[in-house]
GUNUNU-436657 format. One line per field, with one value per residue: residue number from 1; residue in one letter; chain; x, y, z of N, C-alpha, C in turn. Coordinates in steps of 0.001 Angstrom, whole numbers, padded with zeros to 6 digits, m for minus. Each point is the difference from the previous one (the first is absolute). Last residue first. Example, Ala and Ser with C-alpha at 12.3 -4.5 7.8 and 13.67 -1.06 7.14 Angstrom:
<rs>
nr 2, 1 $
rest S, A $
kette A, A $
nc1 012850, 000290 $
nc2 m002250, m005720 $
nc3 007080, m000070 $
cac1 000820, m000890 $
cac2 001190, 001190 $
cac3 000060, 000000 $
cc1 m000770, 000900 $
cc2 001090, 001200 $
cc3 000730, 000000 $
</rs>
This chain:
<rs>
nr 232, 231, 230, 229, 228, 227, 226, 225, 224, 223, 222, 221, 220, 219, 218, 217, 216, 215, 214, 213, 212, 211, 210, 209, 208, 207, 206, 205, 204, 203, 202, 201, 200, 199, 198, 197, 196, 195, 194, 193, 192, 191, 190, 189, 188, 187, 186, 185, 184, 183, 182, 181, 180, 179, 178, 177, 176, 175, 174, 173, 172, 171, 170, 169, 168, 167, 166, 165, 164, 163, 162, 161, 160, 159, 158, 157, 156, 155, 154, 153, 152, 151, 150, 149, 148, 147, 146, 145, 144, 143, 142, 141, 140, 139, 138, 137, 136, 135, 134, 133, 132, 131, 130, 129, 128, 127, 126, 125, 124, 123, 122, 121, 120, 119, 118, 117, 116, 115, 114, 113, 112, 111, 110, 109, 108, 107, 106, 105, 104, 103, 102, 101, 100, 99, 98, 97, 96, 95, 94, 93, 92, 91, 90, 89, 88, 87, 86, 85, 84, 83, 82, 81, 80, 79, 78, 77, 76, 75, 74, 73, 72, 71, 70, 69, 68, 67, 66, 65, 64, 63, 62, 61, 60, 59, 58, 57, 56, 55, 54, 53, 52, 51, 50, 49, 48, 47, 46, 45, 44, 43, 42, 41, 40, 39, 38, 37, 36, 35, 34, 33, 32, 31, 30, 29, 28, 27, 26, 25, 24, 23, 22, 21, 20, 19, 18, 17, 16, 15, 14, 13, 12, 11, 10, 9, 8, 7, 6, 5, 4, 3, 2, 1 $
rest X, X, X, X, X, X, X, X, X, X, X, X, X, X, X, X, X, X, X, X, X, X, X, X, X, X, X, X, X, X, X, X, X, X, X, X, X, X, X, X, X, X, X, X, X, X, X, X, X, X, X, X, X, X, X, X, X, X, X, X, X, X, X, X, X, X, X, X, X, X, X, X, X, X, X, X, X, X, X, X, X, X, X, X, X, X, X, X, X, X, X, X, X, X, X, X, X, X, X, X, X, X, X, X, X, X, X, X, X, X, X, X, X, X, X, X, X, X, X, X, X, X, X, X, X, X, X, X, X, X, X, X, X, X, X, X, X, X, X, X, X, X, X, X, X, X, X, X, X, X, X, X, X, X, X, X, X, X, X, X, X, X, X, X, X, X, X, X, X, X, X, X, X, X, X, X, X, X, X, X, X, X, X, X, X, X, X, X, X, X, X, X, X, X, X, X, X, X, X, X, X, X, X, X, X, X, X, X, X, X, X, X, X, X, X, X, X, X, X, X, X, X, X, X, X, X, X, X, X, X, X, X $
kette A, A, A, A, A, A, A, A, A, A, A, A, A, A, A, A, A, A, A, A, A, A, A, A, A, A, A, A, A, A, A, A, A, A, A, A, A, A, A, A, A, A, A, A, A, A, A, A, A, A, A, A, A, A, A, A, A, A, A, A, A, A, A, A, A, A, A, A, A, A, A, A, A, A, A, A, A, A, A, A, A, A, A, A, A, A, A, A, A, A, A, A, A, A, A, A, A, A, A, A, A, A, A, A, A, A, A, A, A, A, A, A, A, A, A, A, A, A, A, A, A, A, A, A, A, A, A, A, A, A, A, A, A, A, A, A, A, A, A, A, A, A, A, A, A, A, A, A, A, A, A, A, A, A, A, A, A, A, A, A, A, A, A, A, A, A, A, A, A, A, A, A, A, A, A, A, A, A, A, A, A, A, A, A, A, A, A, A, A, A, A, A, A, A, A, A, A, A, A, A, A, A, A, A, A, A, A, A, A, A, A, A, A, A, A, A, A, A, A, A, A, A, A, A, A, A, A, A, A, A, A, A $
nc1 173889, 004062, 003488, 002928, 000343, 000101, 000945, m001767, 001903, 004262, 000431, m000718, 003761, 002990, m000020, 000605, 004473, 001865, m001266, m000675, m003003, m004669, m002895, 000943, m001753, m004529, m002495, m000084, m001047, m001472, 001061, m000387, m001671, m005505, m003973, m002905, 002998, 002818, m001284, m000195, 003609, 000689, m001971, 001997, 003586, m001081, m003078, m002843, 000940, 001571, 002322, 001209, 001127, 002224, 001071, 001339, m002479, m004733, m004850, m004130, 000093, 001278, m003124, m003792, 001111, 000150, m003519, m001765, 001094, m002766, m002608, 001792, 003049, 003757, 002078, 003166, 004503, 001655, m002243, m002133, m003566, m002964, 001204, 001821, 001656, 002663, 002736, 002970, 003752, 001610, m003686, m002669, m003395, m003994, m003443, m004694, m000090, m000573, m004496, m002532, 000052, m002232, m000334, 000052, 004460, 003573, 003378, 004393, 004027, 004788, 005428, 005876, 004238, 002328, m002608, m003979, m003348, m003203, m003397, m003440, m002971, m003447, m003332, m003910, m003495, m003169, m001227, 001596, m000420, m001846, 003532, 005133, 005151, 005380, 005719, 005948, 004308, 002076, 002534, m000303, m003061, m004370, m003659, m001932, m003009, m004825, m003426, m004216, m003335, m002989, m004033, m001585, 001421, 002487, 003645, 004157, 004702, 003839, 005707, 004431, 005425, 004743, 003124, 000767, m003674, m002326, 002136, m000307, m003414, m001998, m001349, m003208, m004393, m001831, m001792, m004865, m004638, m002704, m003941, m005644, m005741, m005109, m001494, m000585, 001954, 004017, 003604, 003294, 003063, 003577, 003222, 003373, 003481, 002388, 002757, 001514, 003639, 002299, 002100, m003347, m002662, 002653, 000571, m003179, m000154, 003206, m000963, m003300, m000143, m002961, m003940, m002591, m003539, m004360, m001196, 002087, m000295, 001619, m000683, 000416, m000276, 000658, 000501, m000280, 002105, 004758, 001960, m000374, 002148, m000099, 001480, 002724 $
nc2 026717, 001341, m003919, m001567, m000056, 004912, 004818, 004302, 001839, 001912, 004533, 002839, 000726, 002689, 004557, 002312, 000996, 004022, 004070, 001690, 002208, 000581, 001374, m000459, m004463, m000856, 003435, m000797, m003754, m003389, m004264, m003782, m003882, m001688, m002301, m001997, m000770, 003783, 003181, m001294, 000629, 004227, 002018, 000865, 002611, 004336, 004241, 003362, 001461, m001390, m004248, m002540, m003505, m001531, m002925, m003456, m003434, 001047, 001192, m000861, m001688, 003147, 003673, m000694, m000007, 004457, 002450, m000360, 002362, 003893, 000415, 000982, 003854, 002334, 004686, 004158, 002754, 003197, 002992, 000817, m003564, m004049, m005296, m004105, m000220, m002173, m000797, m002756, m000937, m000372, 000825, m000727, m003986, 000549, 003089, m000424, m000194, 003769, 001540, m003192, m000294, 003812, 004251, 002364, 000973, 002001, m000991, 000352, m001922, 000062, m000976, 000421, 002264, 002423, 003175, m002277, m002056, 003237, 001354, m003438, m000414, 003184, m001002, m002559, 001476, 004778, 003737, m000061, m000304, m003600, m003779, 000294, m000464, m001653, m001252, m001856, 000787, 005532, 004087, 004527, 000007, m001551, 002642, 003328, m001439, m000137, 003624, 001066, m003700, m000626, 002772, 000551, m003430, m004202, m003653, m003086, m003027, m003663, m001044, m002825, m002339, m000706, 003355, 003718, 002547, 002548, 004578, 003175, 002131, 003212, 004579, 000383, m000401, 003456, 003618, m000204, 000517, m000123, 000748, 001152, m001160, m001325, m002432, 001008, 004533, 000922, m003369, m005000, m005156, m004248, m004554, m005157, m003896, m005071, m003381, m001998, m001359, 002566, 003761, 002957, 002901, 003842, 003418, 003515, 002998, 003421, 003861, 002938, 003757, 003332, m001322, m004299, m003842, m001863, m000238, m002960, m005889, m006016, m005034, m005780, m004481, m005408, m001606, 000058, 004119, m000173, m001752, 002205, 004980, 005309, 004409, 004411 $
nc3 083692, 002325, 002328, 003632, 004970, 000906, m001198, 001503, 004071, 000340, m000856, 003571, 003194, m001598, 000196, 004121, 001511, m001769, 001969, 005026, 003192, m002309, m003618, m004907, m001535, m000155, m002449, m004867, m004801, m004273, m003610, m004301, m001580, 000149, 000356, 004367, 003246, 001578, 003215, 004750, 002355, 002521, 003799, 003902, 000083, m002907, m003173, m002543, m004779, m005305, m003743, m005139, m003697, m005687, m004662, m002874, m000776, m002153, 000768, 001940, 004542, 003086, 001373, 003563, 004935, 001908, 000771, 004441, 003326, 001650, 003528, 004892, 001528, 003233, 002646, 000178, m000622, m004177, m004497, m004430, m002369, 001879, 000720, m000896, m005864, m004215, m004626, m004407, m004652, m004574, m004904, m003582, m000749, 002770, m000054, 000887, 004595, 002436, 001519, 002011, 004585, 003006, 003868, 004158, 002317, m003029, m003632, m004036, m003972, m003003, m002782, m001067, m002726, m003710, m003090, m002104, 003080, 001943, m002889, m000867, 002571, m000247, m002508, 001266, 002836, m000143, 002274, 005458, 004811, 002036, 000373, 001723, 000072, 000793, m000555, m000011, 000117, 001164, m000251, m001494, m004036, m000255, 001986, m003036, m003065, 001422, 000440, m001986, 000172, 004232, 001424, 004616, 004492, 003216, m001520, 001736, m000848, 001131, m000594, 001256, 000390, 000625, 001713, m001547, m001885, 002816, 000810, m003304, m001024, 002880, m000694, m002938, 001429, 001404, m003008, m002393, 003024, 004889, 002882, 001373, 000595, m000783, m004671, m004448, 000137, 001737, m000968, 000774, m000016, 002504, m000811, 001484, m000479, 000621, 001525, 005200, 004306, 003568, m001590, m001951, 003918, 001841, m002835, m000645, 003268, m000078, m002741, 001030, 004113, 001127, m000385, 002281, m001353, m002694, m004365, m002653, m001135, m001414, m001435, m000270, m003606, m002873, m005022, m004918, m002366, m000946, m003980, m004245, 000352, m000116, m002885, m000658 $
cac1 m000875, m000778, m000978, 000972, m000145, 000478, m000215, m000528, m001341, m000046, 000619, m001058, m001417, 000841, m000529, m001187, m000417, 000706, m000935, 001369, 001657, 000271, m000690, 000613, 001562, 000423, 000511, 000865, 000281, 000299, m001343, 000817, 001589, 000618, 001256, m000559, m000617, 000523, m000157, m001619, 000098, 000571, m000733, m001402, 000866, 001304, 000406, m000429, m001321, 000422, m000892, 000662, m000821, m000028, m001130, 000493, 000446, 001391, 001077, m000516, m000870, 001321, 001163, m000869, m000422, 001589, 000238, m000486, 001228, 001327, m000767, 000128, m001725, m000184, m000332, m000843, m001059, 000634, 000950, 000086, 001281, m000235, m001034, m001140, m000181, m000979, 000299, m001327, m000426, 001035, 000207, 000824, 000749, 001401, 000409, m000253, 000090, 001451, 000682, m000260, 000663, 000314, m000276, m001757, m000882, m000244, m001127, m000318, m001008, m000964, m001598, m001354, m000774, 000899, 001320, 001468, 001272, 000812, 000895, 000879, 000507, 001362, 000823, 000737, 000779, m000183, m001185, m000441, 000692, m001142, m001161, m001659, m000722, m000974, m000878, m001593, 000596, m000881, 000925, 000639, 001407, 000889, 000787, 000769, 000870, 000453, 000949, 000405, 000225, 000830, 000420, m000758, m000068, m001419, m000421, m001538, m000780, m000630, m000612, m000976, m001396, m000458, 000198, 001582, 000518, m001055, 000105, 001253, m000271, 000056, 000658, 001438, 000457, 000257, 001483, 001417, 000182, 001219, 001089, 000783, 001105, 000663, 000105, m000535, m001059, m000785, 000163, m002231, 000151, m001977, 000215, m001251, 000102, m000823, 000349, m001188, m000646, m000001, 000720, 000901, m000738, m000115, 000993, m000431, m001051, m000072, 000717, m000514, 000733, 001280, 000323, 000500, 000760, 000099, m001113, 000543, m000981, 000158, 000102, m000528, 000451, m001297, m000028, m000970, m001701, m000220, m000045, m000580, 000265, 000000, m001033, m000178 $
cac2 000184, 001159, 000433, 000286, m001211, m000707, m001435, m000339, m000418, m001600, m001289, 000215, m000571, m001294, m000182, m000402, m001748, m001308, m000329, m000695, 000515, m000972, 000606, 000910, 000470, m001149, 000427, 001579, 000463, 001651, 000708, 001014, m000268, 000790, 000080, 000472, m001124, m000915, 000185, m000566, m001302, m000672, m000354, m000647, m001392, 000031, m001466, m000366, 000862, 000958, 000101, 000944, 000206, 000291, 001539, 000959, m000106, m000378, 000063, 000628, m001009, m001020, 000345, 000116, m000825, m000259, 001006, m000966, m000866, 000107, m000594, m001356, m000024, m000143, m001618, m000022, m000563, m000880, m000568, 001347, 000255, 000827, 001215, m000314, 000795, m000580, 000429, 000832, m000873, m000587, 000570, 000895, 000192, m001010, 000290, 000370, m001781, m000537, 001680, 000156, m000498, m001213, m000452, 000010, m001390, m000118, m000222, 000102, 000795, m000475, 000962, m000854, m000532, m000949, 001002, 000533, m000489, m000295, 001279, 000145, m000937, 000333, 001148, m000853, m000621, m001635, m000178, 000566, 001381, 000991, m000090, m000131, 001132, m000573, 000925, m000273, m001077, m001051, m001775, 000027, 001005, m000747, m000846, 000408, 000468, m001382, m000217, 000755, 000107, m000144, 000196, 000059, 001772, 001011, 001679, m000496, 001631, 000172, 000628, 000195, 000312, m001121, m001064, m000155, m000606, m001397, m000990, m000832, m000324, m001038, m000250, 000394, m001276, m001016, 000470, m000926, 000250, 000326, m000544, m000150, 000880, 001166, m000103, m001558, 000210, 001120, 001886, 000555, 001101, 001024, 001751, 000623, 001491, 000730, 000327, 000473, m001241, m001136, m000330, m000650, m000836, m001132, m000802, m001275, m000694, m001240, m001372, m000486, m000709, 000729, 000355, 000796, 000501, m000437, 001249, 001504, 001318, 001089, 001313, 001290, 000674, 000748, m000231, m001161, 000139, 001426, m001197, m000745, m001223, m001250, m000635, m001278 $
cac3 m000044, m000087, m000745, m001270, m000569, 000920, m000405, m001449, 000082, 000017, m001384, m001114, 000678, 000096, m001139, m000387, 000938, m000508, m001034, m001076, 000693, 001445, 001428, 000497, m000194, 000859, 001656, 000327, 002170, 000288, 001399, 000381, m000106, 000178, m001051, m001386, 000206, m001122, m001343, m000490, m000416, m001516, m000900, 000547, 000243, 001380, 000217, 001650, 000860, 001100, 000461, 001268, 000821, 002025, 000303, m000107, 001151, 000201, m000611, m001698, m000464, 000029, m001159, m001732, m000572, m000494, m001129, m000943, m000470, m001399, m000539, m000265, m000458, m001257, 000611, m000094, 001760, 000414, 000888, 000261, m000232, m000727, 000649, 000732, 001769, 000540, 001294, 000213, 001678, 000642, 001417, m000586, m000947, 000588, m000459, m001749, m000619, m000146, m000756, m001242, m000330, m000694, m001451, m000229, 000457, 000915, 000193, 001330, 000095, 001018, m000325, 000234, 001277, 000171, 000806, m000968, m000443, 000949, m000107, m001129, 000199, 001152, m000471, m001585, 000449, m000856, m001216, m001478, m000261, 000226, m001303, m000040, m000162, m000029, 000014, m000057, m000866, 000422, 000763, 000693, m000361, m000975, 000671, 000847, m000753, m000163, 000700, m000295, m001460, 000141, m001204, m001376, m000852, 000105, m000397, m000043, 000408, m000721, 000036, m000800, 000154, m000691, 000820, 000352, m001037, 000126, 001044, m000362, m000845, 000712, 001133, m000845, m000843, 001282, 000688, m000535, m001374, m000487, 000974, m000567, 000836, 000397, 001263, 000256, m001508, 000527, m000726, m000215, m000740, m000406, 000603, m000225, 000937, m000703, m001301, m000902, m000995, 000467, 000319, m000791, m000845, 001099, 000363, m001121, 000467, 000878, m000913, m000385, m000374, 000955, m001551, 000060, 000685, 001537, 000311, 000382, 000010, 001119, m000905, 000741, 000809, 001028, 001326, 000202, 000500, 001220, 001206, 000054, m001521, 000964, 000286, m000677 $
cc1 m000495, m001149, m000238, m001850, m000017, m000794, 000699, 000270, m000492, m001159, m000227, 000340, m000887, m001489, 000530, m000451, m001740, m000244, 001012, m000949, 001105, 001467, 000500, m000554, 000599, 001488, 000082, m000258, 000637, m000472, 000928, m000696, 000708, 001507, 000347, 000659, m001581, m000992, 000777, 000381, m001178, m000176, 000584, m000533, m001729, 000451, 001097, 000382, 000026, m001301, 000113, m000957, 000117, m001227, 000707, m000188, 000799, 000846, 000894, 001014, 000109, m000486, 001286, 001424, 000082, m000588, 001535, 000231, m000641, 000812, 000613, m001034, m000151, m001737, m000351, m000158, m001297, m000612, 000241, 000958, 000164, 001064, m000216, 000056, m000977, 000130, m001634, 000038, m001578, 000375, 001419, 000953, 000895, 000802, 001477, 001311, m000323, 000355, 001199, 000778, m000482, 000876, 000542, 000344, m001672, m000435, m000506, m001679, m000537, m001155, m000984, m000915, m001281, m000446, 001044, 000410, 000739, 001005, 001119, 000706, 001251, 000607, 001233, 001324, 001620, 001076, 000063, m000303, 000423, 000495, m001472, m000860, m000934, m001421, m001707, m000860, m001490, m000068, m001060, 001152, 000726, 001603, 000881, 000610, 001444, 001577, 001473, 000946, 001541, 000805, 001430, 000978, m001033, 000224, m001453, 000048, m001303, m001245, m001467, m000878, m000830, m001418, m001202, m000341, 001613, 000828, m000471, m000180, 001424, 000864, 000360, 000979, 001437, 000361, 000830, 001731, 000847, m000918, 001536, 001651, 001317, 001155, 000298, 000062, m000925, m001085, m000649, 000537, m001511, 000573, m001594, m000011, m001219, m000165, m000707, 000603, m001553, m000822, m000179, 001102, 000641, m000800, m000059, 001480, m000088, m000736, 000770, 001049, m000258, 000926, 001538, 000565, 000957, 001414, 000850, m000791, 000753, m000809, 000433, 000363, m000642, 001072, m000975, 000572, m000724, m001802, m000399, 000209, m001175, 000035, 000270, m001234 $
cc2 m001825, m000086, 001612, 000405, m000413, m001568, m000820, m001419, m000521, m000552, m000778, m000911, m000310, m001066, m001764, m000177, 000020, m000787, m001279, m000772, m000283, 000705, m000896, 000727, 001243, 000210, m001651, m000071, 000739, m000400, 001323, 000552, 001012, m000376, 001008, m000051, 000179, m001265, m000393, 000609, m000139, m001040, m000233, m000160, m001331, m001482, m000170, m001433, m000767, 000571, 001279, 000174, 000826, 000452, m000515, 000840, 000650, m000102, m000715, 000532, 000037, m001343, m000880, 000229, m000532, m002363, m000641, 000629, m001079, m001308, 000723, m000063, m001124, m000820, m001008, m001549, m000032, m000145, m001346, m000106, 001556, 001154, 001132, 000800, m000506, 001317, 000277, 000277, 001249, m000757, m001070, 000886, 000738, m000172, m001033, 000120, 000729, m001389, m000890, 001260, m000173, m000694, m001550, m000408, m000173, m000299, 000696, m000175, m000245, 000633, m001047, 000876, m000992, m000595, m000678, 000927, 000079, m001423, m000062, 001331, 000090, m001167, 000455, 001223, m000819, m000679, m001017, m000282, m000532, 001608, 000912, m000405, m000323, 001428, m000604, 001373, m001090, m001090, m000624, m000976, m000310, 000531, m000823, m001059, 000128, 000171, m001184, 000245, 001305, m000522, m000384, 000253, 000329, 001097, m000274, 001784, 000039, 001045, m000458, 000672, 000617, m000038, m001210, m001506, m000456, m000982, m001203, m000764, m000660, m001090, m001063, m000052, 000516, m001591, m000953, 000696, m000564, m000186, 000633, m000052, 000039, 000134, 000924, m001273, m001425, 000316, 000662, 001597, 000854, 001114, 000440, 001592, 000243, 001480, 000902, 000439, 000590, m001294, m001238, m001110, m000938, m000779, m001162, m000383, m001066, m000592, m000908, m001596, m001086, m000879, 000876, 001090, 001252, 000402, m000290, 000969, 001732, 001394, 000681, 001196, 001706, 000690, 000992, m000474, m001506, m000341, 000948, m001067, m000643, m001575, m000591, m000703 $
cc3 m000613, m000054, m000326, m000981, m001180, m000835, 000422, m000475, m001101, 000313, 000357, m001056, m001144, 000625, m000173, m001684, m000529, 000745, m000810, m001182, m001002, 000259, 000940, 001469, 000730, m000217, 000430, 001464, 000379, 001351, 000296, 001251, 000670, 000143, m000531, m001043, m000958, m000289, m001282, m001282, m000909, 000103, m001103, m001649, 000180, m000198, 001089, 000147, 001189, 000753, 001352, 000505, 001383, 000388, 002082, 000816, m000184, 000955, 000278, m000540, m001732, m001043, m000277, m000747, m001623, m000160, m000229, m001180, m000482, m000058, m002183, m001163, m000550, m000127, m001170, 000094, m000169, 001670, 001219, 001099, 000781, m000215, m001044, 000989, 000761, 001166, 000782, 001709, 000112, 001546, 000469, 001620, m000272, m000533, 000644, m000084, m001444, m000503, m000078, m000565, m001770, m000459, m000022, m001649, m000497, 000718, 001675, 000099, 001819, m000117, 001563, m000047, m000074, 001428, 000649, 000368, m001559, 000017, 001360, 000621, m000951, m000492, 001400, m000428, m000643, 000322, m000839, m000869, m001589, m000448, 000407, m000752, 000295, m000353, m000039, 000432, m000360, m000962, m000082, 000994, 001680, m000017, m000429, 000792, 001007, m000368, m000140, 001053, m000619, m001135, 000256, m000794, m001257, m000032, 000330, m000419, m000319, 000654, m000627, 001077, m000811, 000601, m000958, 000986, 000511, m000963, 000245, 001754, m000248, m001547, 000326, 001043, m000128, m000818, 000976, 000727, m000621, m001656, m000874, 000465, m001087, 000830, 000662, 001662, 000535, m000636, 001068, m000213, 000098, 000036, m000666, m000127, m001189, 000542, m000665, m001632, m001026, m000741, 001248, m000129, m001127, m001056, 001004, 000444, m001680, 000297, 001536, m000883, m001290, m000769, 000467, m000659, 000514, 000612, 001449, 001061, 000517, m000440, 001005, m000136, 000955, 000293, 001071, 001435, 000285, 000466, 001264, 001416, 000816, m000444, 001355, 000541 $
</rs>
């Protein structure tokens, strides 16, 4: 199902799979969950359009009564080529937002649609060297837009302050609908600065899943975001 409308205009912190334990993977989204996250981030890379590669709609499908049991939402970033031809599968599998590149394809406009009459939020992914303009042409029709402030492929990377002017420009040029996800080298030292751009939705995989008690630290991380209640 879609991500309803009030979903995407609160702040919430994305827990990041890449990052955890895959030994134990459906405990590790349970703790997080259960300590209040709603959202379960999942990078999706082929080995193509990025080189390392990660899960598929199987691990959705896996997880998929446990996120949906506990009144949560799957949203699945595809760095992948030709992510137009997948879209179908995760859908099937639970994913409940699906975000795509706009540099990976041929026509943006078209995933989008094809991804919400499969009944899901539609996202478009920006990377840090592209233009915020590639995605404000398409505000109208977009559901949240997902801002990388690192360079996509994998996870503990140092994020790239000069991307989060871009989440600035876009808060500026969409709807207050349109979420604002924002992923890449974000911790406790630096969420606040990226809500406070406007940024709603923030991803975070090793500050979570790299501390001793990943639920106190995702808990930690919420209450950074909004703290002195203001977002944006």
């Amino acid at each position: 199902m879609a991500i309803p409308t009030e979903v995407r205009r609160q702040v919430h912190l994305a827990p990041s799979i890449l990052s955890a334990d895959f030994s134990m993977l459906g405990q590790e989204v349970a703790t997080v969950m259960d300590a209040g996250m709603r959202i379960i981030h999942v990078d999706v890379m082929d080995g193509h359009y990025v080189p390392n590669i990660t899960v598929g709609p199987l691990v959705v499908e896996a997880l998929a009564s446990l996120v949906h049991g506990r009144e949560g939402f799957f949203s699945v970033h595809l760095m992948i080529e030709r992510p137009e031809n997948y879209i179908q599968a995760f859908v099937r599998a639970g994913a409940d937002a699906i975000s795509v590149h706009v540099e990976a394809c041929t026509h943006a406009y078209h995933a989008i649609r094809a991804i919400q009459d499969l009944g899901a939020s539609a996202g478009l992914a920006l990377n840090p060297g592209s233009d915020a303009a590639r995605v404000t042409e398409l505000a109208e029709v977009v559901d949240f837009v997902l801002v990388m402030t690192v360079n996509p492929g994998f996870g503990g990377q140092k994020l790239l302050a000069p991307a989060l002017e871009k989440v600035v420009e876009l808060r500026r040029a969409l709807p207050a609908d349109v979420a604002i996800e924002v992923d890449g080298g974000i911790n406790r030292d630096n969420i606040r600065q990226v809500v406070e751009k406007g940024a709603n939705w923030v991803v975070t995989g090793s500050a979570i899943f790299g501390a001793d008690d990943p639920g106190a630290a995702a808990q930690t991380l919420r209450a950074l975001m909004v703290q002195d209640g203001a977002v944006w």
